[in-house]
C-alpha positions as CSV (number, residue, x, y, z in Angstrom):
1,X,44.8,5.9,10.2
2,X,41.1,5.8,11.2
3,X,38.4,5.8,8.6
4,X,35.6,8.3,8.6
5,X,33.0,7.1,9.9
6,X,29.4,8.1,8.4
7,X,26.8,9.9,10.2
8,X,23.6,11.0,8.4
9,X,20.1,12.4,9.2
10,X,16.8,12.6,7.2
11,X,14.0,13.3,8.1
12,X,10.9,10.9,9.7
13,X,8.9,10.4,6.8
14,X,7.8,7.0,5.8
15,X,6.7,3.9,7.8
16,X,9.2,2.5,8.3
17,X,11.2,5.7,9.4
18,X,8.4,5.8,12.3
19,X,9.3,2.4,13.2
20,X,12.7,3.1,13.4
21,X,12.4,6.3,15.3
22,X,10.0,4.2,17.9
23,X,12.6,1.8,18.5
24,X,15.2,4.0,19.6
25,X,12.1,5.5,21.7
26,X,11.7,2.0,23.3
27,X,15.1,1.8,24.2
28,X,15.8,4.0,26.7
29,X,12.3,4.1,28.7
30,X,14.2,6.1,31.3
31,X,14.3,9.1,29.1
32,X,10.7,9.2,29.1
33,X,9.7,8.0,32.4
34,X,11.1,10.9,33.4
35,X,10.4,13.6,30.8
36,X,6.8,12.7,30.7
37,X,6.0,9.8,33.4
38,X,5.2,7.3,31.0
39,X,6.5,4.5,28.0
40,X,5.8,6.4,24.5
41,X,3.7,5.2,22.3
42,X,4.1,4.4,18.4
43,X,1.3,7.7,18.1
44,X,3.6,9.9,19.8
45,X,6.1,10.0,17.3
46,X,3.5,11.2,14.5
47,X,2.9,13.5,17.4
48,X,6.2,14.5,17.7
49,X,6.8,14.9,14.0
50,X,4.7,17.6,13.8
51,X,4.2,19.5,17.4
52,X,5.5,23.1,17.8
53,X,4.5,26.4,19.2
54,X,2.2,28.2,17.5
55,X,4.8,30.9,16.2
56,X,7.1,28.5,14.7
57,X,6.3,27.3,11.3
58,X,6.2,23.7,10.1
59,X,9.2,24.6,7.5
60,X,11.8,25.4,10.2
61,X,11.0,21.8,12.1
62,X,13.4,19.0,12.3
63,X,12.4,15.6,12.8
64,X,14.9,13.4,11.9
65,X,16.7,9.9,12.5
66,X,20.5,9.8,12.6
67,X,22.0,6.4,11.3
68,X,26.1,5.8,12.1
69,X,27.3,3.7,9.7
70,X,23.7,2.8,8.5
71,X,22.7,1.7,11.6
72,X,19.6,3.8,12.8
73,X,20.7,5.3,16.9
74,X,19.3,8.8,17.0
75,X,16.5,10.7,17.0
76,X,16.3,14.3,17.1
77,X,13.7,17.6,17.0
78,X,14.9,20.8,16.3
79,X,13.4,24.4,15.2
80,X,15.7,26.7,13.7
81,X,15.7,30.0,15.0
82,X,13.8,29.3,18.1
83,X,13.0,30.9,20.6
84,X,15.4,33.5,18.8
85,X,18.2,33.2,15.9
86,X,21.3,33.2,17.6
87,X,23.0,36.4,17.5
């Protein structure tokens, strides 16, 4: 029978979180040659902590790092309920 495995996110808060979260940026630099034409920086992910459109609020961002097992492989941003709640 196979174990469960363990899959958590939290959210990108301290230091070493950013770290984290620009390593998994670093590795895949073909993600983000072509999404934006360039390697990210370490700056971008404050950036990208916090960036959304002006009608979303702060409170219904997601920034968070996924770890599998506690190993650190994801990063993810999500707004709930936009552009619209899902019906």
């Amino acid at each position: 029978m196979d174990k469960e495995r363990s899959l958590i996110c939290r959210r990108v808060e301290t230091e070493a979180d950013v770290e984290e979260a620009y390593r998994i940026y670093l590795s895949n630099p073909e993600y983000f040659l072509l999404a934006s034409g360039h390697i990210p920086e370490r700056r971008e992910i404050y950036r990208d902590r916090e960036v959304r459109p002006p009608e979303a609020e702060l409170r219904c961002k997601s920034f968070g790092l996924w770890s599998l097992e506690g190993e650190n492989v994801a990063v993810t941003d999500h707004l709930e309920g936009y552009p619209e709640d899902a019906a």
